[in-house]
N, C-alpha and C positions, 0 to 999 in steps of 0.2 A: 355628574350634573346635579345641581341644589336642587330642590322642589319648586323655588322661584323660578330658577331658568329652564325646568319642567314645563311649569304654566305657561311661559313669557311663550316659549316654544310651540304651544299646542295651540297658541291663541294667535301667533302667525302663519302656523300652517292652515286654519278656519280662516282665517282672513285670504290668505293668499288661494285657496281652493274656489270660493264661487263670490261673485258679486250680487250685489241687491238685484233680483228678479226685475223687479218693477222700471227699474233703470235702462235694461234690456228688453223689451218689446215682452215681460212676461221668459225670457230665454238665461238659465243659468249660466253664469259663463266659469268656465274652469280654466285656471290659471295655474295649476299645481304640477308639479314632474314625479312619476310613478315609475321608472327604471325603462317607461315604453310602454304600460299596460295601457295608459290612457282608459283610466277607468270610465270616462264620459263616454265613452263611444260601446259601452257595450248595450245593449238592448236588443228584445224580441220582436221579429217582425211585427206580428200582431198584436191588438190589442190584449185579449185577454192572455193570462199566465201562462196558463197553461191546456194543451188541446181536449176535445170534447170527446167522450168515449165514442167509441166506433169510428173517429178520424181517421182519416189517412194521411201519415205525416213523413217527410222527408229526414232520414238519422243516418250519422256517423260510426263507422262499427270503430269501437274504443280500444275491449280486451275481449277476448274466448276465454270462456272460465267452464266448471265445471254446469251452472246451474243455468248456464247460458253465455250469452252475449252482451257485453256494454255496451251501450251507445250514445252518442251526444244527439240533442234533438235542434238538429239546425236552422232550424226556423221559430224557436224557442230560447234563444239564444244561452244554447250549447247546454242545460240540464240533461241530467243523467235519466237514462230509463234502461228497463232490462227486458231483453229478445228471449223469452224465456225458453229452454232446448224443444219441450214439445214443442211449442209452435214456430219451432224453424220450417216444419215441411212436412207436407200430407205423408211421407212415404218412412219410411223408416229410413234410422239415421244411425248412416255407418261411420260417418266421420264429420263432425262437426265442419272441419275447417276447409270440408269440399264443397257444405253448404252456404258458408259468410266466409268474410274475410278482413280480418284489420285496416283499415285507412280504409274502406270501401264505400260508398255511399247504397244505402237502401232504402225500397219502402215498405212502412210498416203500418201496421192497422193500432189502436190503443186500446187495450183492454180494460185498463184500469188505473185511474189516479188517484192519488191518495195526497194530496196537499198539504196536508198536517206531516208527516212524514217523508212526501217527497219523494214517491215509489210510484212508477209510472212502467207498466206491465204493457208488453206490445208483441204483437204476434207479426211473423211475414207469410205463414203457408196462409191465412185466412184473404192476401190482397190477392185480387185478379188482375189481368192483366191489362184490365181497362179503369184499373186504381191506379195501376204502375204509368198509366199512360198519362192518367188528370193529375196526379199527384209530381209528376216531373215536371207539367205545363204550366202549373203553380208555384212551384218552388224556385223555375227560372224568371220566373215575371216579377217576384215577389223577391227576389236577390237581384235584381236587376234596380227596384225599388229602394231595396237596403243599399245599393251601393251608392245611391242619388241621394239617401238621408245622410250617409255615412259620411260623404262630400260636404255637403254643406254645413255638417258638425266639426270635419276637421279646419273647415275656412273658417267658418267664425267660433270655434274654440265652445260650440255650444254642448249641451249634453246632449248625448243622441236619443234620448226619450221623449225630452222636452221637444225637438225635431218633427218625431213620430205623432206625439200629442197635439199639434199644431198643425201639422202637414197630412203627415201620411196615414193615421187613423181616420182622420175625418172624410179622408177620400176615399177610405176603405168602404165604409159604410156609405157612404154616398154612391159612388161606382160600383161598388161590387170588390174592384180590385183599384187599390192606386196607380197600378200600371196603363189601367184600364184610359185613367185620368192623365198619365202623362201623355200617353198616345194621342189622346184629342188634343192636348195643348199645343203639337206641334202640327196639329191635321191642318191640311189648307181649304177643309170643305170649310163652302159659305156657311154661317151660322149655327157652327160648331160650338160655340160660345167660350169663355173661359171660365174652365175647371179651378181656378184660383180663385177666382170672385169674390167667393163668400168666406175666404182663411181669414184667419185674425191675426195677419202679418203682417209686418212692413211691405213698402211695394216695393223696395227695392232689394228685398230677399225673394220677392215674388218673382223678377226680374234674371233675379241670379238662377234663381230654381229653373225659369224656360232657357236661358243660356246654357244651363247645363245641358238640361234633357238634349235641349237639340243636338246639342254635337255627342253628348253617349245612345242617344235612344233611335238618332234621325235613320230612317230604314237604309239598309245599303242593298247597292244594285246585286241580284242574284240573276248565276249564270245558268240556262236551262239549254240543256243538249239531246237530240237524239241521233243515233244511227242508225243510218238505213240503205242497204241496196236498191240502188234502181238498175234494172237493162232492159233493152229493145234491140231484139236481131232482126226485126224487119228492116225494108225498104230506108225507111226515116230513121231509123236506129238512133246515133248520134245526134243528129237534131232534132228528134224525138226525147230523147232524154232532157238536153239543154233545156226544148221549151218548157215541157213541166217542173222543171228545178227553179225557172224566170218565174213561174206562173204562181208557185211558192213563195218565191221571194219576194212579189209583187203582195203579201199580202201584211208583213212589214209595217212598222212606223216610227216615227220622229223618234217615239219614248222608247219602241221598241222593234227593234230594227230585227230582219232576220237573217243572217246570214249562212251559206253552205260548203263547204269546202271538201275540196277530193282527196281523198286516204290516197286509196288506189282502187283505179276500178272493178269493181259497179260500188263500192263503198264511199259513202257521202255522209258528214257530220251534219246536219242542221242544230244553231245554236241563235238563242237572244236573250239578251239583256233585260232585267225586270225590277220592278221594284217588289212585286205581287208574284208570288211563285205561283200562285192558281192560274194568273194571268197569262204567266209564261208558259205552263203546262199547256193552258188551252190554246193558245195561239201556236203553238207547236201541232199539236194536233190538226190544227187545219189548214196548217199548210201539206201536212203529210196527205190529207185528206184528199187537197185538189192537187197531187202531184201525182197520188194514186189514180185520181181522174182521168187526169189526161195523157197519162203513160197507157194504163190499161187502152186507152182509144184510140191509140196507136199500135197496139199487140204487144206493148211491153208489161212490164210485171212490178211492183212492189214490195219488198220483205222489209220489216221494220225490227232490226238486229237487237236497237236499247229501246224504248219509248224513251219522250219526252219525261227527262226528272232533273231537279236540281242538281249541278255538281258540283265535287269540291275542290280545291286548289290541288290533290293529289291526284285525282281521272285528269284532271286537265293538261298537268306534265307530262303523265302518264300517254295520253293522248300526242304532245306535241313530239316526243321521245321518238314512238312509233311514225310519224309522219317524217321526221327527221330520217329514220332508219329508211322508208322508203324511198326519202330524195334521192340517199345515198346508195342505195342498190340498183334505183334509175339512173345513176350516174355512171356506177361502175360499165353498166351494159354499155351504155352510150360509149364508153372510154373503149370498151370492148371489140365494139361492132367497127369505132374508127379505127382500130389499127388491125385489123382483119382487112383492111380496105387498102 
């Protein structure tokens, strides 16, 4: 290739890379093919570069080397920092690869940045276990975030900085958290106001952005279950049990309905539907509450086998599997007893 069809070359691929800003709402647009890297779309959740000594930040374990650990800073988008071997862990270290693990995610504290250089020193024995708890609860909200930026950079072909610049830094700082800001956007309380207001966007990227949120972000129903034994051998026994189980059920609603269903006896599932897992926890509990009531008033008894906790689509098969097994063992008897007869 000549040095003319050199230049001719470099000055179509500039051309063909980004368009005039200002033509765009202030948003670069990228029009170039990169084999799939899509280089527009990389960027760091937050604003600043890189994290603040003593953070707590969420990393990718890379390579186990001799001087320690690689890892990517995932919230940083992906720079390199090192898990240095002392501070894998308060106790003495027999084997590196019992303590991390490659492809792993962890969390880690920062000891030291060096920006000029690009050496970013992080320790795990120094987090506790109430780092590992906030630093998880962040990192899901704030990728929850990046995937809602990352969205509407591959729709409209923007850079995903410029995105961030516009959108999701300025809610940072305003909220606290951008997730903070998408959550009221879809909240239906009166005069919640709109978290968009004051962006310096089109309104109809404003528009796209609560279309998105709602169908990625919109709360979905959580199932809340507990097990519990009821019995009564007194007089009322059986209808002793029934009515405290109604008297339960009866405390129920539209949103959040309660239902109960027989294992096999005295085992009874109490389960509802929520949008609010605190919500469903508490209302679990007092239904157990006045079941307990009015069984004990009777001479009967309550044991409560699970409490009231969220479950997941695994307990719940798990659950139906076992109730399946009992139809069919009630069945076999039945088949049993008839031809005894």
């Amino acid at each position: 290739m000549s040095e003319e069809d050199t230049k001719t070359s470099t000055a179509v691929d500039a051309v063909e890379t980004t368009f005039d800003p200002e033509d765009n709402d202030g948003f670069r647009i990228y029009v170039g093919e990169d084999g799939g890297g899509r280089q527009n779309l990389h960027c760091r959740f937050y604003e600043n570069k890189y994290p603040e000594i003593e953070s707590v930040v969420m990393v990718n374990v890379r390579n186990i080397a001799d001087m320690g650990a690689y890892v990517s800073l995932l919230e940083y988008d992906n720079i390199e920092g090192m898990i240095l071997l002392s501070e894998l862990s308060r106790r003495r270290i027999r084997s590196i690869h019992k303590l991390i693990r490659v492809n792993r995610n962890e969390v880690v504290m920062v000891l030291r940045v060096d920006k000029e250089k690009g050496y970013i020193d992080l320790s795990k024995r120094r987090v506790s276990p109430e780092d590992v708890q906030a630093c998880e609860e962040r990192y899901n909200k704030a990728k929850a975030v990046h995937g809602v930026m990352r969205h509407l950079s591959e729709r409209r072909k923007y850079y995903l900085e410029d995105v961030y610049e516009k959108i999701g830094w300025p809610l940072y700082k305003k909220y606290g958290h951008a997730f903070d800001a998408f959550k009221l956007s879809i909240s239906e309380e009166k005069g919640a106001g709109d978290p968009f207001e004051d962006l310096d966007i089109p309104q109809d990227l404003k528009d796209e952005l609560k279309t998105y949120i709602l169908r990625r972000l919109a709360p979905q129903p959580i199932k809340i279950r507990s097990d519990i034994e009821v019995s009564c051998f007194t007089y009322e026994g059986i209808d002793a049990i029934r009515e405290a189980l109604f008297a339960g059920m009866d405390l129920g609603t539209d949103q959040n309905p309660v239902k109960i269903r027989l294992i096999a006896p005295p085992l009874y599932v109490l389960s509802t539907t929520t949008l609010e897992k605190e919500v469903g926890v508490g209302l679990l509990n007092q239904v157990i509450d006045v079941i307990k009531e009015k069984i004990t008033s009777k001479g009967g008894k309550i044991d409560v086998k699970m409490a009231p906790k969220a479950v997941s689509v695994k307990e719940e098969t798990e659950l139906q599997e076992m109730m399946e097994r009992f139809a069919l063992e009630n069945e076999e008897v039945d088949g049993d007893a008839q031809e005894d007869e």
